[in-house]
N, C-alpha and C positions, 0 to 999 in steps of 0.2 A: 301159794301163788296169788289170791286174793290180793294180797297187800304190795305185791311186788307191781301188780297190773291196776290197782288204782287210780296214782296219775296219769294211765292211758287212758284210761276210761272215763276221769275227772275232764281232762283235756285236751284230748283227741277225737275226730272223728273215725277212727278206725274202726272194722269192724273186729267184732268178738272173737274170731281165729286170728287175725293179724293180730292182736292183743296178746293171746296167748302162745302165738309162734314166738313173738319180741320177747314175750317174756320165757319161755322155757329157753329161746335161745340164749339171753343174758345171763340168767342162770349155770347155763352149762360152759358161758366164757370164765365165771366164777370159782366153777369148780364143781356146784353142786347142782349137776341134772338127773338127781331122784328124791330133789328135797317137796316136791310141789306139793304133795298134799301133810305137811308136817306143817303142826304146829307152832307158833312160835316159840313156845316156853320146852318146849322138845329138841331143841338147836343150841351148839355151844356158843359160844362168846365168839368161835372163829367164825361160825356159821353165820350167826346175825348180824357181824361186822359185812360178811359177803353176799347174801340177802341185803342189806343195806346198799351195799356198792351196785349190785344187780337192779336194785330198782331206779336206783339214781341214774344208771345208763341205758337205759330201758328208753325215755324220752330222746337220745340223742342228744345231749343239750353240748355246747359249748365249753359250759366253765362247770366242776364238779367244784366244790369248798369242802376239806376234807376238816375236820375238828377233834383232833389230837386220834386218827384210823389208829395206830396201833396200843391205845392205853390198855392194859387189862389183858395182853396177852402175852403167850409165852414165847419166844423169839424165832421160834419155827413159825410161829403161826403169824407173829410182827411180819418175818422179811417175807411168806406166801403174799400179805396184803398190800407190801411196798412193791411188791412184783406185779399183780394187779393192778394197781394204780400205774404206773409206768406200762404196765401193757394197753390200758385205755387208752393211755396219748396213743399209742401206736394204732389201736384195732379204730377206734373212731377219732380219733385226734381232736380229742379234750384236752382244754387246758387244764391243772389239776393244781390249785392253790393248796396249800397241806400246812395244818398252823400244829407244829406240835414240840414238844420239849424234848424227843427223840431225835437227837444227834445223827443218829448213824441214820435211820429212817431217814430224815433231812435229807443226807446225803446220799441216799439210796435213791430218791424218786425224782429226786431235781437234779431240770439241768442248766437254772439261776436260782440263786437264792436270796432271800433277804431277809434280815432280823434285827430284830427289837428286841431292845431291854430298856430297862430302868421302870421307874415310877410313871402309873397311866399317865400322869398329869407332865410327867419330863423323859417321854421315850426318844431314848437315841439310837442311831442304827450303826449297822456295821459295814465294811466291804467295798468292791468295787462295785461303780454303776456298769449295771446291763447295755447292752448296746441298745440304744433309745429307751432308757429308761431314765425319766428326770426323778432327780431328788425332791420327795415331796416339802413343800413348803408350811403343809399344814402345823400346826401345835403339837400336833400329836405324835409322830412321826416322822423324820429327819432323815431318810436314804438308808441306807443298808441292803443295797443290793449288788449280789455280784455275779 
């Protein structure tokens, strides 16, 4: 729990119970409300993926940036953390950017998408445009959103 309640503590004024109500309750939207006094190296790969998610909605923020959520697991434990992710937009309605080479995942947690390929230096996108989403202009990046 230490690490999950951190950024509250780094940058909140909340007190020390409202600290740790936030966080036993993220926890248990997670899945796991009997993990708090385990350490980290004592939790599997699903675990720390969901500790991870738990502390990142713990602050309330907006925008979560997800950076390939289900590499490294086994596909029960993939679709529990695409079901999470999609259960944020709904329980606090985060938006949930998700960069990952996971096809079905992709299409598990979104409900626009857009993607890139080719070479950093000549990425092209794919898709239709989003309802008010312009085609970025930059170098890097060419639309592919749909």
């Amino acid at each position: 729990m230490r690490t999950s309640a951190l950024a509250l503590r780094e940058h909140t004024r909340l007190a020390e119970d409202e600290i740790e109500r936030r966080v036993r309750e993220r926890l248990e939207w997670v899945g796991l409300s009997k993990v708090e006094d385990m350490k980290p190296a004592s939790l599997s790969g699903g675990m720390r993926k969901r500790v991870g998610l738990a502390r990142a909605i713990a602050m309330d923020p907006q925008y979560v940036l997800y950076d390939e959520p289900t590499t490294g697991l086994d596909p029960i434990m993939a679709d529990v953390i695409d079901r999470l992710i999609r259960g944020c937009r709904h329980r606090i309605g985060v938006t949930s950017i998700v960069v990952t080479h996971d096809l079905q995942s992709a299409f598990k947690v979104g409900r626009s998408r857009g993607h890139a390929a080719g070479r950093p230096d000549r990425v092209h996108g794919h898709g239709r445009r989003g309802a008010g989403v312009p085609r970025s202009r930059g170098p890097s990046i060419h639309g592919g959103y749909e």
